[in-house]
N, C-alpha and C positions, 0 to 999 in steps of 0.2 A: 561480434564477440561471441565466445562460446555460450551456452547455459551454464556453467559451473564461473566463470569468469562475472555474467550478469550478477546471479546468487552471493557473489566475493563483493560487489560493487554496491551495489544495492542494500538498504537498513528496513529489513521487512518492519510490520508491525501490525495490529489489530484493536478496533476499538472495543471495550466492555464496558457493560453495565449501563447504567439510564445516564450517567456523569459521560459517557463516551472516554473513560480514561484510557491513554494510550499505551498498549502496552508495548513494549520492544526488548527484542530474546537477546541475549548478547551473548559474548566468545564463540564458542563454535556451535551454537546454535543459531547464529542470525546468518550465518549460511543453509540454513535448511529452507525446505517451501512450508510455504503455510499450512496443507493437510499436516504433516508431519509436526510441528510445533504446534499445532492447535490439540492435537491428539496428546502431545506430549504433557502440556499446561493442558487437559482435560475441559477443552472448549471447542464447541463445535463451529469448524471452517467454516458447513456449507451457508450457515447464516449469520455467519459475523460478517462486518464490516469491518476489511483487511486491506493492507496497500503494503507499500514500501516508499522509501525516501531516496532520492538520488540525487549526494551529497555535491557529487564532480558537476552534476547537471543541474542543481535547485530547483527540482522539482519533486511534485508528489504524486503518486499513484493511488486513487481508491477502487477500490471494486467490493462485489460481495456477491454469491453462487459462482454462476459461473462467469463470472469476469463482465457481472452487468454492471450497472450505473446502480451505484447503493441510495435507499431512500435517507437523505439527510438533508437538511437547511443548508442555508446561504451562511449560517453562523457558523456549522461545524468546518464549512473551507475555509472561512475566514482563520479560526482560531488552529485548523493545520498549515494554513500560510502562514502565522505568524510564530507558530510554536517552532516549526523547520525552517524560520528565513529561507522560503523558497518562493521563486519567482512567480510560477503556476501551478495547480492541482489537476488533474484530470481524474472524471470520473467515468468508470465501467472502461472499458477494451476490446479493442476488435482483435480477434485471437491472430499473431503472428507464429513464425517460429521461434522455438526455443532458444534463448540466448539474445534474443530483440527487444526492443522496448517497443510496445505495443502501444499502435496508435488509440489515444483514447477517445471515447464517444463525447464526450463535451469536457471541455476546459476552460479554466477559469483564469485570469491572471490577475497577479496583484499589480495595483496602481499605487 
C-alpha cells in the first residue's frame, strides 16, 4: 500500500497525562502523522507515547521516540486491547518502508 493509503487506513492516536488518556484527531486530521498533530494539539511527539489502530486488521500499534518500545505496564496493553477490541498490540518497530506496516519489536495478543 502506498503511505498516503496506510495514513487513510490507519486511526493514529497518543497517550496523555499520568491517566494515559487516549487521544485520537479526527476528520482530516487523523490522516496526518503524528509530528504534525502533536505540534498541532501543542504536544510534544518525540516523548509521547503514540500508535495507531488498524481497524480492517484488529490490531494496535505503540511506539514512542523513534519507533522504540514505549515504557508502559502489562495494564496499559491490557486496557488498549480492550478499549480497540483488537486482537494484538505491538510495541516499538523495526523501521520499514513508508506505507508498510512495520514489523513490531514485541507483541502481545489477547487470549
Amino acid at each position: 500500500m502506498t503511505e498516503k493509503e496506510f495514513l487513510e487506513k490507519r486511526e493514529p492516536f497518543w497517550l496523555e497525562g499520568e491517566d494515559l488518556k487516549i487521544i485520537m484527531p479526527s476528520g482530516s486530521d487523523k490522516n496526518d502523522v503524528h509530528s504534525y498533530l502533536c505540534r498541532k494539539y501543542n504536544y510534544n511527539w518525540l516523548f509521547a507515547i503514540r500508535g495507531y489502530w488498524m481497524p480492517e486488521e484488529k490490531f494496535v500499534m505503540l511506539y514512542s521516540g523513534d519507533y522504540e518500545t514505549p515504557n508502559c505496564t502489562v495494564m496499559v496493553a491490557q486496557y488498549l486491547l480492550n478499549y480497540f477490541k483488537a486482537d494484538w498490540i505491538g510495541f516499538g518497530c523495526d523501521k520499514g518502508e513508508p506505507g508498510e506496516i512495520w514489523k513490531p519489536k514485541v507483541k502481545i495478543f489477547k487470549t
